[in-house]
MARZAFI-742444 format. One record per residue (C-alpha): x, y, z; residue in one letter. Coordinates in steps of 0.2 Angstrom, whole numbers, plus 5000, padded with zeros to 4 digits. Layout:
BEGIN
XYZa...
***
This chain:
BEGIN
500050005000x500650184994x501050305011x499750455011x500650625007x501150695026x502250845031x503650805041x504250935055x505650925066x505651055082x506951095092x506351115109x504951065119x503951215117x503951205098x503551045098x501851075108x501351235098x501551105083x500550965090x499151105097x499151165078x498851015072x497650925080x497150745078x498250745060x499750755069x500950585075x502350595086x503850505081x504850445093x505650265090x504650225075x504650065080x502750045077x502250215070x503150165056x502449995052x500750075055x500950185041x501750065031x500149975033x499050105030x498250065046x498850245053x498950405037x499450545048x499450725040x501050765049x502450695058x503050765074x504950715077x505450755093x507150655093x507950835092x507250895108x508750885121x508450805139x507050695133x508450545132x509150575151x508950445165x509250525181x509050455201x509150535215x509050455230x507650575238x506650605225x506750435213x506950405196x506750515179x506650425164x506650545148x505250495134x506550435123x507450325134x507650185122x507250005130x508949945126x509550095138x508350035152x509149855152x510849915154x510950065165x511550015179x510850145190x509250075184x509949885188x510449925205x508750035213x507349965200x508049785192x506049755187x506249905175x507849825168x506949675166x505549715158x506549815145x507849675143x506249545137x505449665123x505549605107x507349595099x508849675102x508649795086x506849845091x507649875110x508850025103x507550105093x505950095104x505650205115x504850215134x503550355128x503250275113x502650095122x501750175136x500850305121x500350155110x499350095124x499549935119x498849805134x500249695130x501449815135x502949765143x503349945152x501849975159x501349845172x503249875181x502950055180x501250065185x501949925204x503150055205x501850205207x502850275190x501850455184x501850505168x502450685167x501550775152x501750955144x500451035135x499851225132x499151225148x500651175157x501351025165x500350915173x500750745179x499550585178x499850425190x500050285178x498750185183x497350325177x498250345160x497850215150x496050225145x495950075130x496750005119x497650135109x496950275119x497850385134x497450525145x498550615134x497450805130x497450865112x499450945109x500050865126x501750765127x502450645138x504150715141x504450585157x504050445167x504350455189x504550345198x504950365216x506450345226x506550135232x505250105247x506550005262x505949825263x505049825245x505649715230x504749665213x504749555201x504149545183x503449375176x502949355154x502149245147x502449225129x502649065114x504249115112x505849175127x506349315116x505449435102x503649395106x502349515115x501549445130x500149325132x500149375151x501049495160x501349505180x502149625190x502049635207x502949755221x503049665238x503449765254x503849695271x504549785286x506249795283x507349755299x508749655301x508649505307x508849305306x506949275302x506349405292x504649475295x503449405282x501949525284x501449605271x501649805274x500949835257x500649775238x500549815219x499849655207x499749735190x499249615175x499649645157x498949585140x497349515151x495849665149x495749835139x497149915150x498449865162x497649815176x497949815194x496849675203x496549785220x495549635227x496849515227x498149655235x496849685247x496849495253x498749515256x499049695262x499349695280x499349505283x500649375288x501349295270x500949095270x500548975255x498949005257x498449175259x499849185241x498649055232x497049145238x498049305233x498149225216x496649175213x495849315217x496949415202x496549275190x494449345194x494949505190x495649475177x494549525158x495349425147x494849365127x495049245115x496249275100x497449215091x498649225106x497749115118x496049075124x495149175140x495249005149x497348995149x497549175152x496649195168x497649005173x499149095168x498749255177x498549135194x500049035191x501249195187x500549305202x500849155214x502549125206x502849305208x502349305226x503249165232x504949215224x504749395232x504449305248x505949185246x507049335242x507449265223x507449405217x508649575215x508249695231x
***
């Protein structure tokens, strides 16, 4: 299929760039790793009337940590840049993970965090992470700056709380909680360069003391599922079983299937509503008792 005639534009700082997305309404596209935009237009499933390229704009490409104030993760933090910083590896290892199972190495360097939190997709590796880790999205638009908790900004599939000429410049997350570690568990055919049938992250925090016999209460809780309803979905029911509780086999199985009810999964091509929700139990209990056994990177 022939590409539709677009204008290309190419703004040097933030500013422009939201003056030129106001201007132009629902014709324009953002490009940032073009990673999908691309193949959508390629496909003719997308025929913008402008492209806005905002790979020019400098500071949108920063990670930065503070130990106070968290984590800053520019828009065009590529997911290849995620898996190997080791800022990111050392105080927020599930955001590494995540980013090191997306697709293929040569997607990883091109895509972009903005872009696979924008695309809305429910499959999204990023989001369910992000969203256990209480990540905002920080967005600019001619009204300002504004900042939307990520669990309120995906609305569907394909659709954000993004307002008409608004960016997302950043993702903030916030400095690591003593006694809390997380985990993020895919399930996919393939180990490598598929999207997720079901996604699980969960962010598990118990009083942190030293001692021989750790405390396994629960102080608090984030199970986030992925690729399982219309938007990543946090299953507040099942962390509602576990918050505030002693952690024992069965309170993590009750946890889990609780999750798997919440769940709203469908049937395509990439599994049946019947697995998913087997898959979503079976990931959130492996997730919990892994936490709980301190398998994982703290």
């Amino acid at each position: 299929m022939s590409w539709k005639q677009f204008t290309y534009l190419l703004p040097m700082t933030l500013d422009e760039a939201v003056a030129l997305l106001a201007e132009h309404g629902p014709e324009a596209r953002v490009l940032a790793g073009g990673t999908d935009l691309v193949l959508r237009m390629k496909s003719g499933q997308w025929r913008p009337g402008c492209v806005v390229n905002i790979k020019r704009i400098p500071g949108l490409d920063k990670i930065r940590f503070d130990p106070a104030s968290g984590l800053r993760l520019g828009t065009l933090v590529t997911a290849a840049d995620l898996a190997r910083s080791e800022l990111v590896q050392t105080h927020y290892p599930i955001l590494a993970q995540g980013a090191g199972g997306m697709a293929s190495m040569q997607i990883r360097n091109l895509a972009t965090i903005g872009g696979n939190l924008c695309n809305a997709a429910p499959s999204a590796d990023l989001a369910p992470p992000l969203i256990a880790l209480e990540g905002s999205a920080v967005v600019v638009g001619p009204d300002g700056q504004r900042r939307v908790p990520l669990d309120e900004f995906f609305l569907g599939p394909g659709q954000t709380a993004l307002a008409p000429g608004e960016l997302l410049v950043a993702v903030e997350v916030p400095a690591p909680r003593p006694g809390r570690a997380a985990i993020y568990l895919k399930n996919s055919p393939r180990r490598a360069m598929d999207i997720a049938v079901v996604g699980v992250a969960v962010a598990l925090t118990r009083p942190h003391q030293p001692a021989p016999r750790p405390d396994r209460r629960c102080e608090d809780v984030r199970v986030v599922l992925g690729a399982v309803a219309p938007t990543p979905l946090r299953a507040r029911r099942a962390e509602a079983l576990l918050r505030g509780q002693e952690i024992n086999e069965e309170r993590i199985a009750e946890t889990a299937r609780m999750a798997a009810q919440e769940a709203q999964p469908i049937d395509d091509v990439r599994g049946s509503a019947w697995y998913r929700r087997r898959m979503v139990e079976l990931l959130v209990r492996r997730a919990l008792l892994q936490l709980t056994e301190g398998n994982v990177p703290q």
